[in-house]
N, C-alpha and C positions, 0 to 999 in steps of 0.2 A: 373335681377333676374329671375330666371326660375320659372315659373307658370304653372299648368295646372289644367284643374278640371277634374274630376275624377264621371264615370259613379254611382248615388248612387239608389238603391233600396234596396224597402223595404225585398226583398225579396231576397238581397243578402246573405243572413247565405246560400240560397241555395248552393252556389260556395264551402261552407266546403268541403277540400280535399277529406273525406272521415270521417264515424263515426268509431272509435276505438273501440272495445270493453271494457267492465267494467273492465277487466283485467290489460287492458293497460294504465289504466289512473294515477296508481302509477309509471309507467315506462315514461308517457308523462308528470310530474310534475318534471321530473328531468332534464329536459331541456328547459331553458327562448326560449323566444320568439326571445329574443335580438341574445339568443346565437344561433338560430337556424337559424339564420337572419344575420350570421357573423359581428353581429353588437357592440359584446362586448370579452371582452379580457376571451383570455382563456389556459391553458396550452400549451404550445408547444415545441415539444424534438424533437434532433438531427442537428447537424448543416446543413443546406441546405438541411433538409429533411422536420423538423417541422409537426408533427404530433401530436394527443394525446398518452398519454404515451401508452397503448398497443397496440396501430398500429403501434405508432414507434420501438419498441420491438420485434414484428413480420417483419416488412418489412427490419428491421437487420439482423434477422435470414435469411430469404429469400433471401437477397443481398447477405451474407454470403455463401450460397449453391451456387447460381448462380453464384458465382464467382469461384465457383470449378468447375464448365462446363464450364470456358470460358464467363459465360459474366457478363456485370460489369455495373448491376441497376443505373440509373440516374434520379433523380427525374428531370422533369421538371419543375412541377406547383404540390402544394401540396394545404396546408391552403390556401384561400384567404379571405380576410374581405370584407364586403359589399362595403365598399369606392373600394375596388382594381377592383370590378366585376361592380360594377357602371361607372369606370371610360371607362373600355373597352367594354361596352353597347354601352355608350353614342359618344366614338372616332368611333366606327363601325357603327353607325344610321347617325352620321356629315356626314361621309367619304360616306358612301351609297346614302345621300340624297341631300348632297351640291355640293359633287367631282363628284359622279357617275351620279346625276341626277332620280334616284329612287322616287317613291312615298313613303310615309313612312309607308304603308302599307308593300308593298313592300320589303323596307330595315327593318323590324323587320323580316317579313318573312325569309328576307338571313339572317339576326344574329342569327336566334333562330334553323339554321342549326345544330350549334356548342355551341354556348354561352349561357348562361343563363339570363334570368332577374334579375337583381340585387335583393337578398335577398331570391332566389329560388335556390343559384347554392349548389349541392353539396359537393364542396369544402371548403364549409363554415365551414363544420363542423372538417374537421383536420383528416379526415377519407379517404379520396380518393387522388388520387397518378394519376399524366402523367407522364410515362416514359420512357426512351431510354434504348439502350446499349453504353455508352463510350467511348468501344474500338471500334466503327464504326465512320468514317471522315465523315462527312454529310453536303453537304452545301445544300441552302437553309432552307424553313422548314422543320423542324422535322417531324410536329406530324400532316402526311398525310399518308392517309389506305393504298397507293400502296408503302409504304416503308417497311410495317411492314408486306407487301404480298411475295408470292413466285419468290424469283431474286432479293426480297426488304435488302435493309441495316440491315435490323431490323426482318430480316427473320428468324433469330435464336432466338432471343430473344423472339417474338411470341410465336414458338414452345414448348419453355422452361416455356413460362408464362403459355400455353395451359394444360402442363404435370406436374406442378409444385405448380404454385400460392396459388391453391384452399387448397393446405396443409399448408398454412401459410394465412388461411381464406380471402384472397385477391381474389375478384371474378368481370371477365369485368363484365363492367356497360351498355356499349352501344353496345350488340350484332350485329353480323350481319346476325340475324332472320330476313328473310323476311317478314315477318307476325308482327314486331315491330316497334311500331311508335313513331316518334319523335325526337328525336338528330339523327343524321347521326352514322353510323357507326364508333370507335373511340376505337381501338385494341390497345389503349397505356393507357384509364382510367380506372384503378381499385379503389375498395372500400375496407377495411378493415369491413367484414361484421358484427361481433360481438357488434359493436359500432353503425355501418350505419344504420341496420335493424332499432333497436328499437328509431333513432333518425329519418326516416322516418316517422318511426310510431305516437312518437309526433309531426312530423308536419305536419300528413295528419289529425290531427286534428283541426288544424289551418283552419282561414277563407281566402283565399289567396287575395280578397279584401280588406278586414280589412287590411291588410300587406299591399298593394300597395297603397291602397289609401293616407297613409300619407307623402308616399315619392312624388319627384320632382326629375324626372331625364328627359331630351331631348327622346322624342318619347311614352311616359307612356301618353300621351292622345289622341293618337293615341288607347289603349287599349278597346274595347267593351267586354260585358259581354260573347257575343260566340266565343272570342278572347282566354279570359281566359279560361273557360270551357275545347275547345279543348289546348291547352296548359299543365292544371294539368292533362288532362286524357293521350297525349300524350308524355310528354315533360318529365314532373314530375314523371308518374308510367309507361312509357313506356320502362321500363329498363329490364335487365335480371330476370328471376322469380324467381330467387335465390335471391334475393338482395328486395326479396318485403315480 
């Protein structure tokens, strides 16, 4: 059975994401905890697309256009639930610490490159999109930044996402502002922002200790309070400023 205990003070409400305004607090009551936690069931449209209905409604229309220039939207990864982003935490922290031989400081370090802590990711919420173009033959992985670069597979499809997207409110998440910290570079995830904004917003009111602390996943006791900190300030809000 997996155990761990979990760093507790009193003075953890300090870790709150951030305080919301008075405004926002009829906008943060419309979305659980659970849900924002991809931890409970929730609408999802299109087949192998799976979105909330007006993300998936816009990223139709967008596929739609882009398919009259020649390229042909592929979701990769859309929704994912807390069980799905747990499971790939936990196989990448084994793999990092058993196979690789890593400290597990270490190995959360290389996870948190790319992946997210389970019940932090993005994807949780049925707003955000990894995608390809179709009509390109690609072997190995996909969804690496010198494909989607100039000479890259995926060079067209950038371009068009560059000149394009933001008219079908789909805006990258993970620039490549040198001055932005936190996820690596990652020119294939967009967010659906009409939805993503104000579902940030309810959970940068959340405690993100309070959140972790009930869970048990392989590497979470490894977690320190200066662990977290720089994590929500880097990880969490270190995204495009359009999207915050």
């Amino acid at each position: 059975m997996k155990r761990r205990t979990f760093i507790k003070q009193s003075s953890a409400a300090g870790l709150a994401l951030t305080s919301i305004p008075t405004l926002l607090l009829k906008q943060d009551m419309e979305y659980s905890i659970l849900e924002l936690m991809g931890k409970s069931d929730i609408d999802l449209y299109g087949e192998n697309i799976n979105l909330r209905k007006e993300a998936h409604d816009a990223f139709v229309n967008m596929k739609k256009a882009a398919y009259q220039d020649g390229i042909k939207l592929e979701i990769v990864s859309s929704y994912r639930s807390f069980h799905r982003q747990e499971a790939i935490f936990e196989r990448k922290f084994l793999t990092y610490t058993e196979e690789d031989g890593m400290k597990p400081l270490a190995a959360i370090e290389k996870i948190i490159e790319y992946s997210t802590i389970p019940g932090t990711s993005r994807h949780h919420w049925g707003t955000d999109i990894d995608i390809t173009d179709g009509y390109r033959k690609v072997e190995g992985d996909l969804l690496v930044p010198e494909k989607f670069g100039a000479g890259g597979p995926f060079e067209d499809l950038k371009k068009w996402m560059d000149e394009n997207s933001e008219t079908y409110d789909f805006h990258l998440v993970y620039t490549d502002d040198p001055k932005r910290r936190g996820f690596k570079y990652e020119p294939w995830h967009y967010s659906y922002a009409p939805i993503s904004i104000p579902m940030l917003e309810a959970f940068r009111g959340k405690n993100i200790t309070s959140l972790l602390a009930r869970e048990e996943f392989y590497g979470a006791e490894h977690f320190t309070i200066g662990f977290l900190r720089t994590y929500i300030q880097d990880n969490i809000l270190g995204i495009n400023k359009a999207l915050l």
